[in-house]
C-alpha positions as CSV (number, residue, x, y, z in Angstrom):
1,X,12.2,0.6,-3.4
2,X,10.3,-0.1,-6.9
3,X,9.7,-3.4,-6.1
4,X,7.7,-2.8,-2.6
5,X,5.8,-0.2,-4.5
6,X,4.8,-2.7,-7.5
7,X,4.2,-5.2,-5.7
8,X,1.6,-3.5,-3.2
9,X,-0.3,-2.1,-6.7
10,X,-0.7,-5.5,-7.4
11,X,-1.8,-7.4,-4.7
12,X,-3.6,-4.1,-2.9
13,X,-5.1,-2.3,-5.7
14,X,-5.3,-5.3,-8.7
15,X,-3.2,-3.4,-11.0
16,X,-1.8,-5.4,-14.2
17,X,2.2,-6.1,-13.4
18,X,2.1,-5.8,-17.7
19,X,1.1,-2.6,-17.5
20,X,3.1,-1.6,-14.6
21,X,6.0,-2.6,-16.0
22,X,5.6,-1.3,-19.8
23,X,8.6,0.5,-21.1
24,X,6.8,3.6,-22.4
25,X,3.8,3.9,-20.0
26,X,4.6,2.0,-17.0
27,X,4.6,3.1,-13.6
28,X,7.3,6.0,-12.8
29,X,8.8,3.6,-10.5
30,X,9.9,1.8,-12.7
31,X,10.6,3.0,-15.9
32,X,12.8,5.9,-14.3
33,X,15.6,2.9,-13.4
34,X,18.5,2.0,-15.6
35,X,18.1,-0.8,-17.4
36,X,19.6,-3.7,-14.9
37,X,17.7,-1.5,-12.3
38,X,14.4,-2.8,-14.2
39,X,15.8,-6.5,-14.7
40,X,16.3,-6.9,-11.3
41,X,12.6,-5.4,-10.2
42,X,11.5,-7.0,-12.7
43,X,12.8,-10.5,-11.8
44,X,11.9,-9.5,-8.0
45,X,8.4,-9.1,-8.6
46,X,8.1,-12.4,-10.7
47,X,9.5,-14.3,-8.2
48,X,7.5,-12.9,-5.2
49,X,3.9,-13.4,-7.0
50,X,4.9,-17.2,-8.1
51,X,6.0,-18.1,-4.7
52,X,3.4,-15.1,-2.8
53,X,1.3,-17.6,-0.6
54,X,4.3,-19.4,0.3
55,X,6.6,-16.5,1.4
56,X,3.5,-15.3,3.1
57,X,3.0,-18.5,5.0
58,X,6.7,-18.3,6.2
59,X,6.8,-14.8,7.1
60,X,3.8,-15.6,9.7
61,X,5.8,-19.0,10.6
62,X,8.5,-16.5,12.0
63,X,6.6,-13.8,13.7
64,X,5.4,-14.8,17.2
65,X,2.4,-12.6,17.1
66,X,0.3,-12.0,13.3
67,X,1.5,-8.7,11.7
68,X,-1.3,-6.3,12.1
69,X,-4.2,-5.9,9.7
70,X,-2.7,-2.3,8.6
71,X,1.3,-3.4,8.3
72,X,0.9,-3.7,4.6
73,X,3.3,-1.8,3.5
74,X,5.6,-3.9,6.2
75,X,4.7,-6.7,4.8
76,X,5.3,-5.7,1.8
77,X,9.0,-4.9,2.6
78,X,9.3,-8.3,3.8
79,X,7.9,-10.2,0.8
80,X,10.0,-8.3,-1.7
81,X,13.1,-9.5,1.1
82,X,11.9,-12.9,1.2
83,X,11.7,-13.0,-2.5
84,X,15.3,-12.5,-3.2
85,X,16.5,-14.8,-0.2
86,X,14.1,-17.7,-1.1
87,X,14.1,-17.8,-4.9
88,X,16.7,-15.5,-6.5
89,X,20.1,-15.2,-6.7
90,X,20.9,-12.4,-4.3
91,X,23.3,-12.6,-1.3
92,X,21.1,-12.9,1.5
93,X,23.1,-10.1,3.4
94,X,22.3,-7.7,0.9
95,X,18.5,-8.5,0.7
96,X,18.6,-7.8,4.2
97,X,20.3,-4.7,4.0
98,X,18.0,-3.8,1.6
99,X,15.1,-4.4,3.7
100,X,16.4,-2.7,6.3
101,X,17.2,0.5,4.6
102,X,13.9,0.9,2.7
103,X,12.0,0.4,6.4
104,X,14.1,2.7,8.1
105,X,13.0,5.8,5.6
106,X,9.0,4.7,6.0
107,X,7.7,6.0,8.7
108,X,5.6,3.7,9.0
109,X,8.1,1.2,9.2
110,X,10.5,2.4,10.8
111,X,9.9,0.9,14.5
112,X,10.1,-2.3,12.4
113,X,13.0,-2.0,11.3
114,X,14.7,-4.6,13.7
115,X,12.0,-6.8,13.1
116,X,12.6,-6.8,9.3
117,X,16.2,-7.2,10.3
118,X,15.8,-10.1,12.5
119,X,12.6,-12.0,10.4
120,X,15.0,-12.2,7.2
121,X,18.2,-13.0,8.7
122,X,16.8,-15.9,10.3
123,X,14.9,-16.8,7.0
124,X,18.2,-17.1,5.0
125,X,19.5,-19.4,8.2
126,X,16.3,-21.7,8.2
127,X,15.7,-21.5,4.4
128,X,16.7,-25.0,3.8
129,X,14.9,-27.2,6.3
130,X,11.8,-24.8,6.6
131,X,11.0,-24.5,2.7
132,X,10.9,-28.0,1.6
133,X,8.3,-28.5,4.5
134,X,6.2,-25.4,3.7
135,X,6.2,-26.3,-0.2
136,X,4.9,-29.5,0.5
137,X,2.0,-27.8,2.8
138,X,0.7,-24.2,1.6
139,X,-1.3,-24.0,-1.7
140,X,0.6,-22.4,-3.9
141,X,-2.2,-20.5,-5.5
142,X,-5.5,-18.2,-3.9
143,X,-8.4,-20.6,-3.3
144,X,-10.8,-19.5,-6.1
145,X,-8.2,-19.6,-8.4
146,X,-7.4,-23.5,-7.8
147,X,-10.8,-24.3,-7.4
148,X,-11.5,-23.5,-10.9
149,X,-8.4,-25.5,-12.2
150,X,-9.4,-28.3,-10.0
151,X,-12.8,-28.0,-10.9
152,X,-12.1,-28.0,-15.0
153,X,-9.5,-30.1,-14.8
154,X,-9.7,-33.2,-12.1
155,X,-7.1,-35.8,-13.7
156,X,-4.6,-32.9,-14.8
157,X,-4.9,-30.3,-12.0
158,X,-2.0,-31.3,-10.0
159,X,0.6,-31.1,-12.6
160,X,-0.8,-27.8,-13.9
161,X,-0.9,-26.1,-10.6
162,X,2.7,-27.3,-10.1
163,X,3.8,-25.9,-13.7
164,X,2.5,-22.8,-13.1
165,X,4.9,-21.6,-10.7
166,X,7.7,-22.3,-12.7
167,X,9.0,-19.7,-15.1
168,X,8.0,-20.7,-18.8
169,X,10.2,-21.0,-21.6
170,X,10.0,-18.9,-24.8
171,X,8.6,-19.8,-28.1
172,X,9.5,-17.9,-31.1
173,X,7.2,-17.8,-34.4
174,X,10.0,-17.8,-37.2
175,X,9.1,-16.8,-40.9
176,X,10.6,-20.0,-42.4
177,X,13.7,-22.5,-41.5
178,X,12.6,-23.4,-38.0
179,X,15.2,-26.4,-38.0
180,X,18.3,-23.7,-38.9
181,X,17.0,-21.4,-36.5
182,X,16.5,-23.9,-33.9
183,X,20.1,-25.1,-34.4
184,X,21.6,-21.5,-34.4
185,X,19.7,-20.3,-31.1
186,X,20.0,-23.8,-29.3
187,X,16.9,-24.8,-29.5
188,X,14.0,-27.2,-30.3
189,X,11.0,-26.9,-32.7
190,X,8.1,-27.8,-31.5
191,X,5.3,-29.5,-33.7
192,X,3.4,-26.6,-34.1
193,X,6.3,-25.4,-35.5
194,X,7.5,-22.7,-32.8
195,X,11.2,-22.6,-31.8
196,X,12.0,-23.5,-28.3
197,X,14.5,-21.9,-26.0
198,X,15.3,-21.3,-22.7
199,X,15.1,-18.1,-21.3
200,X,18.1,-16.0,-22.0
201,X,20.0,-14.0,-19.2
202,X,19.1,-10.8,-21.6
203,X,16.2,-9.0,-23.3
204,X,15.3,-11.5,-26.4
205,X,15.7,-8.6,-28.8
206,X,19.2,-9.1,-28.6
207,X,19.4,-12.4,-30.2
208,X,20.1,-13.4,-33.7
209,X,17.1,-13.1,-36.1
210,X,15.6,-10.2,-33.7
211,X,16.5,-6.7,-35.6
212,X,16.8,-8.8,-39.0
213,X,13.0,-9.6,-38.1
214,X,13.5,-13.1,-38.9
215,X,11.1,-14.5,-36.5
216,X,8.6,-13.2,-32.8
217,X,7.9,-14.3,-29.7
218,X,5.1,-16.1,-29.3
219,X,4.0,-19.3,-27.3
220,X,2.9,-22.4,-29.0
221,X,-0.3,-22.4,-27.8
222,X,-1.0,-19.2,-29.2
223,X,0.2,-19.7,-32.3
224,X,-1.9,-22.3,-33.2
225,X,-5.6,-20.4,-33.6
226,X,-3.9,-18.3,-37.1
227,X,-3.1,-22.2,-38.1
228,X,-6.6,-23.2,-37.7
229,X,-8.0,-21.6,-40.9
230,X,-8.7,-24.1,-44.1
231,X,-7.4,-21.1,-46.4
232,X,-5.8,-18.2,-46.2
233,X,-3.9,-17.3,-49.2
234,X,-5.1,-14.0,-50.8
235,X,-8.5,-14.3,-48.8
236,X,-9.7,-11.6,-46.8
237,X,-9.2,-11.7,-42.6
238,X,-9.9,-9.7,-40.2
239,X,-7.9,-10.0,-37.1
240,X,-9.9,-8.2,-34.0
241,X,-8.4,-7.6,-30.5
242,X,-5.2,-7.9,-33.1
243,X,-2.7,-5.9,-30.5
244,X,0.3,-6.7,-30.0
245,X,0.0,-8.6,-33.5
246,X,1.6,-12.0,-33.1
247,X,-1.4,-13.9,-34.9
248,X,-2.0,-11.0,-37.6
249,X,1.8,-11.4,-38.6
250,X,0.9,-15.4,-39.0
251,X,-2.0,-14.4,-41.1
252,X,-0.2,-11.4,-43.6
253,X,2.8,-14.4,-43.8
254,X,0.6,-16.8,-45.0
255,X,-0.5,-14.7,-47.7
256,X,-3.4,-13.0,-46.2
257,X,-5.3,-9.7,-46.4
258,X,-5.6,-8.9,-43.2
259,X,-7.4,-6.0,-41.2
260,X,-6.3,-5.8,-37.7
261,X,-8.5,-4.2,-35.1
262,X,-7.5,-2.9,-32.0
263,X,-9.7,-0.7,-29.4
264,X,-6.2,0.6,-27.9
265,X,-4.4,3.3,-29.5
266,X,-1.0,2.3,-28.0
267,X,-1.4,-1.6,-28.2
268,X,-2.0,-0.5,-32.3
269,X,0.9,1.9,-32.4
270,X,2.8,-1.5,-31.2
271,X,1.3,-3.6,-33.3
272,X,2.5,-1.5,-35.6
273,X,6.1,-0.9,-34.9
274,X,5.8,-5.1,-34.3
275,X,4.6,-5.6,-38.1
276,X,7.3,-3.0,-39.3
277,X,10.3,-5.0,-37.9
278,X,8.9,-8.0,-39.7
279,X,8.3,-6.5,-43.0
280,X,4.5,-7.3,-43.1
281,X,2.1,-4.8,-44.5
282,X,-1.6,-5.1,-43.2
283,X,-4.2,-2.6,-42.9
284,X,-4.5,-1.4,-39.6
285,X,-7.9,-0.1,-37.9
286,X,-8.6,2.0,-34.5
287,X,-11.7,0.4,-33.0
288,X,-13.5,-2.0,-30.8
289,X,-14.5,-4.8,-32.5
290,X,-18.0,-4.7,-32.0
291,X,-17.7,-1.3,-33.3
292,X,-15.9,-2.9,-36.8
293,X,-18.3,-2.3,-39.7
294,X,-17.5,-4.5,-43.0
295,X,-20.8,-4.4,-45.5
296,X,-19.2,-7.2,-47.9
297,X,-17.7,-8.6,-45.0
298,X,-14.5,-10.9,-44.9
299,X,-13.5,-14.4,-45.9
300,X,-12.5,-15.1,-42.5
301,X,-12.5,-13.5,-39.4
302,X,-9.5,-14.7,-36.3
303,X,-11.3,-13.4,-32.6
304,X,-9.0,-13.5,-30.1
305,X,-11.6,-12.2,-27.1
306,X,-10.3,-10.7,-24.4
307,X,-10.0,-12.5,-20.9
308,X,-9.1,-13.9,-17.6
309,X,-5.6,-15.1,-19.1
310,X,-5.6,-17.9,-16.7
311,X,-3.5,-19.7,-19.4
312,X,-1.0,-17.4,-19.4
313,X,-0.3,-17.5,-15.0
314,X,3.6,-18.9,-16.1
315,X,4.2,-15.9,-17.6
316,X,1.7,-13.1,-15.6
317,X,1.9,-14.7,-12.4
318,X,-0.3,-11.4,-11.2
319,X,-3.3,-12.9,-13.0
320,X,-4.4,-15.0,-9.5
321,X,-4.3,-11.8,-7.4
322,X,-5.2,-9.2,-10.1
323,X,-9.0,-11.5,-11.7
324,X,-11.6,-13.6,-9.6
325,X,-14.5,-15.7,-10.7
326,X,-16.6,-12.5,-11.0
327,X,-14.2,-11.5,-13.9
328,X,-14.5,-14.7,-15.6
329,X,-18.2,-14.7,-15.2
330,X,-18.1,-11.1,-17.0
331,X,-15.7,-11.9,-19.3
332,X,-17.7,-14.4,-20.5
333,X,-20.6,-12.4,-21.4
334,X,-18.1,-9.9,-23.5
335,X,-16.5,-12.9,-25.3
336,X,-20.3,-14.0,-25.9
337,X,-21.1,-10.5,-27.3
338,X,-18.0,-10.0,-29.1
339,X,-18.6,-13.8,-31.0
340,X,-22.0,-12.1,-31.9
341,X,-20.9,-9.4,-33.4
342,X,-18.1,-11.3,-35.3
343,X,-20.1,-14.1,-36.8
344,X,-22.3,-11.3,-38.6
345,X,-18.4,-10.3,-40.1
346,X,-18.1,-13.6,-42.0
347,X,-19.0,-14.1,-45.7
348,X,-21.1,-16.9,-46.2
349,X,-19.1,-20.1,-46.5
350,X,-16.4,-18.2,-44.6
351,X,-14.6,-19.3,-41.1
352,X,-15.1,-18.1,-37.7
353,X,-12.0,-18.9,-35.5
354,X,-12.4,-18.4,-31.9
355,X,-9.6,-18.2,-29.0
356,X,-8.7,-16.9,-25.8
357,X,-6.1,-17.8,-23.4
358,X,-8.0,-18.6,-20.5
359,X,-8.4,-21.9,-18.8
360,X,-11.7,-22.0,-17.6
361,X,-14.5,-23.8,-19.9
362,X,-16.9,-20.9,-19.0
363,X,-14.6,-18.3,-21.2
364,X,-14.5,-21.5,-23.8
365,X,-16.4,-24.7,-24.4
366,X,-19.3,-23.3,-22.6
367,X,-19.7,-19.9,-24.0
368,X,-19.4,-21.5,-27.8
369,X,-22.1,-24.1,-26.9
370,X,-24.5,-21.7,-25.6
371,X,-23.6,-19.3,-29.3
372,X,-24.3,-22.8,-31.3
373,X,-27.8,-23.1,-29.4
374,X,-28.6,-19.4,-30.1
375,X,-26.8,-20.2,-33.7
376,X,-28.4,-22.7,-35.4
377,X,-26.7,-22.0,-38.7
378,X,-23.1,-22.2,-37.1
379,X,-21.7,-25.3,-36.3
380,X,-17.8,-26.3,-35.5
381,X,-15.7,-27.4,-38.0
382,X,-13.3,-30.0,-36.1
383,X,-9.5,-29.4,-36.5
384,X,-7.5,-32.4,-37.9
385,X,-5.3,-33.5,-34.8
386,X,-2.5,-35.0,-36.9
387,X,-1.3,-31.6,-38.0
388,X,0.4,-30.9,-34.2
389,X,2.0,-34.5,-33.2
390,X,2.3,-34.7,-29.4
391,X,-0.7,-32.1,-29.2
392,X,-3.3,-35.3,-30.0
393,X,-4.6,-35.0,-26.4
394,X,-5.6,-31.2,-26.6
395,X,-8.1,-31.8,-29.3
396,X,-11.6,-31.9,-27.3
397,X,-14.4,-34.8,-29.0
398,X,-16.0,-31.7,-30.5
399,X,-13.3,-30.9,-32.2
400,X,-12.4,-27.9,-30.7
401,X,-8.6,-27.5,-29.0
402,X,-7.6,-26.7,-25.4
403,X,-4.8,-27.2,-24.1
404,X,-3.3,-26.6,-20.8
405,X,0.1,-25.4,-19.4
406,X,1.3,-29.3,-18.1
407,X,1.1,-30.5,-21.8
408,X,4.6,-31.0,-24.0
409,X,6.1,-32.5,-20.9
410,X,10.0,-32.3,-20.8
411,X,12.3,-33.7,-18.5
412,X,13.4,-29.8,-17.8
413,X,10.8,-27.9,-16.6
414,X,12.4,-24.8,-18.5
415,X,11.3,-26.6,-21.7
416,X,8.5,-28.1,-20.7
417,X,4.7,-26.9,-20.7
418,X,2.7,-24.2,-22.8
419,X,0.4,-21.7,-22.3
420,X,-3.2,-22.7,-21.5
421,X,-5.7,-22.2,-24.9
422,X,-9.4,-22.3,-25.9
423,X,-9.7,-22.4,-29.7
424,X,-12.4,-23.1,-32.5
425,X,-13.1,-23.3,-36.0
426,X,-17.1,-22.0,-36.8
427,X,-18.2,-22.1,-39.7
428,X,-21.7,-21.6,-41.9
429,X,-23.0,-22.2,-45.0
């Protein structure tokens, strides 16, 4: 089955579920099924990474002796089972079945097969008195990964964690009338001036607005960094690490000239087909961004550095099994050269806005102090909080913002929350 396979090139070889699961390159897998085939996978594997350390937990609750160091690809069969019993909407019988089948044609399963039968049968009995227990008991996140949060955040870390294993709701960046389209797609807007929804049943490109290219997804957290910018009409940006364009189509409709930059060939080619739906014309680039070479240089420049996405764990609930601190620690030092290279991009007088979706002050607050104190030129230009109501507490006593995903709080949890963000105005003389 797809899912078994996915899921063991996630949590065995650290492989990016985004990437797995890409329409045009994705794994064979999964791009050779039909498309509610791929729905189904793909709601499988969400569900089994959010909830992975609990279904783990129960499946060695129910075996009387610890599945053996080499069973992965049993156990793997069983966590894709569990998945659908414990958190999707799947008749138990047919998970099992399921199961079942796909053991019985591995040979290396196959003298499990009556364990699988037995272990998930019993789970869909006992579900409802074992899980509340076990949810109340087994982290629901690898250690490193909640030492960090706890760590950064001490007061907030609780409700974060918690947030994090519920599936996010989507935010769209509309060109204008947020109110009508808010009204027409039964939803809220936000103070940053996103629209809200909950998550439809189908893909979101088939909902009014989409093929009309009236607005794009895009969470509110990451649509505020194109906001940060004093100016922007008919000034000169450069958008690097641009793919898959959400911020460069903020900038080119606020009256920009932008120059997006993208290292990836294919994440261009999207950004392009992205921009082409919306009816926004920028000039486009192939190339890193420390490889970008402006001589006159641009009125602004918009980095959004590449990272640990730790923000973004709601929506790529890989992220704790796929990065480690040693990522964060490196990724730091390429957001630090990136910054570098960027400031020496910006006109004198001009802005520097930094961002990145992670949640860890080492990709953020940290890395920008230690540029300032290497910078002495550079300083932050602090953002005016009244311009996001509700948002008041994600503006840092620099200045700078970060928010974090158990912020906008809403009585339903499919409303509530946003992704985590670092972001920063720099400017010079």
């Amino acid at each position: 089955m797809a899912a078994t396979r996915l899921l063991a090139a996630v949590t065995e070889s650290q492989a990016s579920l985004d990437g797995l699961l890409d329409p045009a390159g994705g794994n064979p897998a999964f791009t050779g099924l039909g498309d509610q085939d791929r729905l189904l996978v793909r709601a499988i594997l969400l569900s089994a990474l959010r909830h992975l350390q609990l279904i783990d937990a129960y499946i060695d609750q129910m075996v009387d002796n610890p599945l053996p160091d080499g069973a992965k690809a049993l156990r793997q069969v069983l966590r894709v089972g569990a998945a659908q019993i414990l958190f999707l909407d799947v008749p138990d019988r047919a998970a099992v079945d399921l199961a079942v089948t796909q053991a019985t044609a591995d040979p290396r399963n196959r003298r499990f097969a009556g364990l699988v039968n037995a272990l998930l049968r019993r789970m869909g009995r006992e579900k409802e008195s074992r899980l509340p227990v076990l949810m109340a008991e087994v982290a629901a996140f690898p250690a490193w990964f909640e030492s960090r949060i706890h760590g950064a955040y001490p007061t907030d870390a609780a409700a974060i964690l918690s947030i994090l294993s519920e599936p996010p709701a989507i935010d769209l960046t509309v060109k204008s009338d947020a109110a009508g389209w808010a009204e027409q797609l039964g939803g809220v807007v936000l103070s940053t001036g996103s629209v809200r929804i909950a998550r439809p049943e189908g893909p979101v490109s088939g909902l009014a607005g989409y093929d009309e290219g009236a607005w794009w997804v895009q969470d509110a957290a990451a649509s505020l960094p194109a906001q940060m910018f004093s100016r922007l009409e008919g000034l000169d940006i450069a958008d690097l690490c641009a793919a898959p364009g959400g911020k460069t189509a903020q900038l080119a409709l606020a009256g920009a000239r932008v120059t997006a930059c993208d290292q990836s060939a294919n994440r261009l080619e999207r950004l392009r087909g992205n921009l082409t739906r919306l009816g926004l014309d920028v000039a486009t680039q192939l190339s890193r961004a420390q490889d970008l070479v402006a001589p006159e240089g641009f009125d602004g420049v918009l980095l959004d550095a590449p990272c640990s996405s730790t923000g973004t764990v709601r929506r790529h609930p890989d992220i704790p099994y796929t990065k480690s601190q040693d990522d964060i620690v490196r990724l730091a030092r390429v957001q630090r050269d990136l910054l570098d290279h960027a400031a020496g991009l910006v006109r004198p007088g001009g802005e520097l806005v930094f961002s990145n979706c992670s949640l860890d002050p080492m990709e953020g607050e940290e890395m920008v102090a230690g540029f300032l104190a290497d910078h002495p030129a550079w300083r932050i230009r602090p953002v005016d909080a009244s311009r996001w109501p509700g948002l008041e507490s994600a503006i840092t006593a620099a200045g700078e913002i970060r928010t974090h995903p158990a912020m906008l709080a809403h009585n339903d949890l499919r409303l509530a929350g946003l992704d985590g963000f670092y972001a920063v105005v720099l400017t010079r003389p």
